[in-house]
C-alpha positions as CSV (number, residue, x, y, z in Angstrom):
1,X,3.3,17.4,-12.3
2,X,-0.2,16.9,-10.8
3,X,-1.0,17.2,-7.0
4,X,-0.1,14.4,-5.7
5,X,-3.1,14.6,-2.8
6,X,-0.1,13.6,0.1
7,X,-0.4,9.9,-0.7
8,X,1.2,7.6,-3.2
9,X,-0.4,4.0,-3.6
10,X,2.4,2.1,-4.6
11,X,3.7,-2.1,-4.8
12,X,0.5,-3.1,-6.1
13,X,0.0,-7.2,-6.7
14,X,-1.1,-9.3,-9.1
15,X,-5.2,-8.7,-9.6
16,X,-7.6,-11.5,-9.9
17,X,-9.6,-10.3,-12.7
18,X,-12.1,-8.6,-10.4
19,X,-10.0,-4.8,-10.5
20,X,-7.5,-3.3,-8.6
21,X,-7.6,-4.6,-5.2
22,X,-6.4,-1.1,-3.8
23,X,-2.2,-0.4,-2.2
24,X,-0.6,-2.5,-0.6
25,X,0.5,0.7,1.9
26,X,0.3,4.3,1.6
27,X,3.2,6.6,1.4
28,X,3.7,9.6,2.3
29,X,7.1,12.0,2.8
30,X,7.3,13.3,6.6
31,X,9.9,13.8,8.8
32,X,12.5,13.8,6.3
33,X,11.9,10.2,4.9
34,X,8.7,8.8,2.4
35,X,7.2,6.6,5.2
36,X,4.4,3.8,4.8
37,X,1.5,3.6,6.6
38,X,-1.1,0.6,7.0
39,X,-3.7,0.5,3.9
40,X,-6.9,0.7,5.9
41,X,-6.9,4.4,6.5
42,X,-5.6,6.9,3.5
43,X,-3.3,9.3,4.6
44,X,-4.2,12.8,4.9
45,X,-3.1,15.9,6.3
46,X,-3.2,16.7,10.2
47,X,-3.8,12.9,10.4
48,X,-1.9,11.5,13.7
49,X,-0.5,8.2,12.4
50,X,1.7,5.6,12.8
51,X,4.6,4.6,10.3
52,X,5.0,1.0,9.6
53,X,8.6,1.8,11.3
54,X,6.8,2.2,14.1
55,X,7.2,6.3,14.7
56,X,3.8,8.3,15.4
57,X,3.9,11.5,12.9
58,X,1.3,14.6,12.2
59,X,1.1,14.1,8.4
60,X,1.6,17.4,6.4
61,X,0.6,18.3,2.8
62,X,3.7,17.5,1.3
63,X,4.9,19.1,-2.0
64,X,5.9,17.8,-5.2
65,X,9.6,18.4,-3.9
66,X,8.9,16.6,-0.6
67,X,8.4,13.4,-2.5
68,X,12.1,13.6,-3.5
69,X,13.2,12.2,0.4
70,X,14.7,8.9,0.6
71,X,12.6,6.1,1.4
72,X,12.6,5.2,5.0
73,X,14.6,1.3,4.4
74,X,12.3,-0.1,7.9
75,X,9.2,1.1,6.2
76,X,10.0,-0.1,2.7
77,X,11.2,-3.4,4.1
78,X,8.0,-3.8,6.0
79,X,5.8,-2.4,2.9
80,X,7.8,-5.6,0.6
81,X,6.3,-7.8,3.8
82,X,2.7,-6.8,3.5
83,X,3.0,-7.2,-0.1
84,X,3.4,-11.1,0.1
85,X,0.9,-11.4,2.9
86,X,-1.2,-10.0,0.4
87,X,-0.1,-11.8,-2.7
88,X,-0.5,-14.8,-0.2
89,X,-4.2,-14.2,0.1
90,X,-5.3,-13.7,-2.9
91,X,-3.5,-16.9,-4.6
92,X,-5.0,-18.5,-1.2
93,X,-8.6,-17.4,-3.0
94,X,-8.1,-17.6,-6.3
95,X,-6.8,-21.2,-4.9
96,X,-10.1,-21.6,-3.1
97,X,-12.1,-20.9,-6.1
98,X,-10.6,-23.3,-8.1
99,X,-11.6,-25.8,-6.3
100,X,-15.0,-25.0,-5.9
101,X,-15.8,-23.8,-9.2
102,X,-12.9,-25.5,-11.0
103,X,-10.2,-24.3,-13.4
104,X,-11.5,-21.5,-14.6
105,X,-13.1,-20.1,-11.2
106,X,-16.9,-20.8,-12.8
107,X,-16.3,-18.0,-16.3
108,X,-19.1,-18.4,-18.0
């Protein structure tokens, strides 16, 4: 299995047509649970951060068998939340550019 750099990008959304628009969260296993972590920053090791459960953690480099922890059910509840928010956005464009380019959001 290939290194897994500490981070998993996972829950993606639906794209627009313009590319992946990056994770929703990061994951990453510490503390005896896969925790998520806000999208702006990626996760890396010695990193101070905050889970989205709300515990501050040192990350680690984690091995392929840390990954096997259970999923922390806070952070994966709050990861599904941040999701929507972002599904809710980008329909909230794409909506956007309908109407200012019209059906087709201006294809040429």
């Amino acid at each position: 299995m290939a290194h897994l750099e500490g981070v998993l990008a996972m829950l993606e959304v639906p794209l627009l047509g313009w590319g992946w628009p990056g994770p929703v969260v990061w994951w990453n296993p510490v503390g005896g649970f896969r925790h998520a972590f806000s999208r702006e920053v990626r996760p890396r090791p010695e990193q101070q951060r905050d889970t989205l459960c709300g515990q501050q953690v040192v990350l680690t480099d984690p091995s392929e068998v840390d990954w096997l922890v259970p999923t922390c059910d806070i952070c994966m509840s709050a990861a599904v939340e941040h999701g929507r928010q972002q599904e809710q956005r980008e329909q909230e464009t794409s909506r956007k550019l309908r109407e200012r380019f019209g059906r087709d959001g201006g294809a040429l």
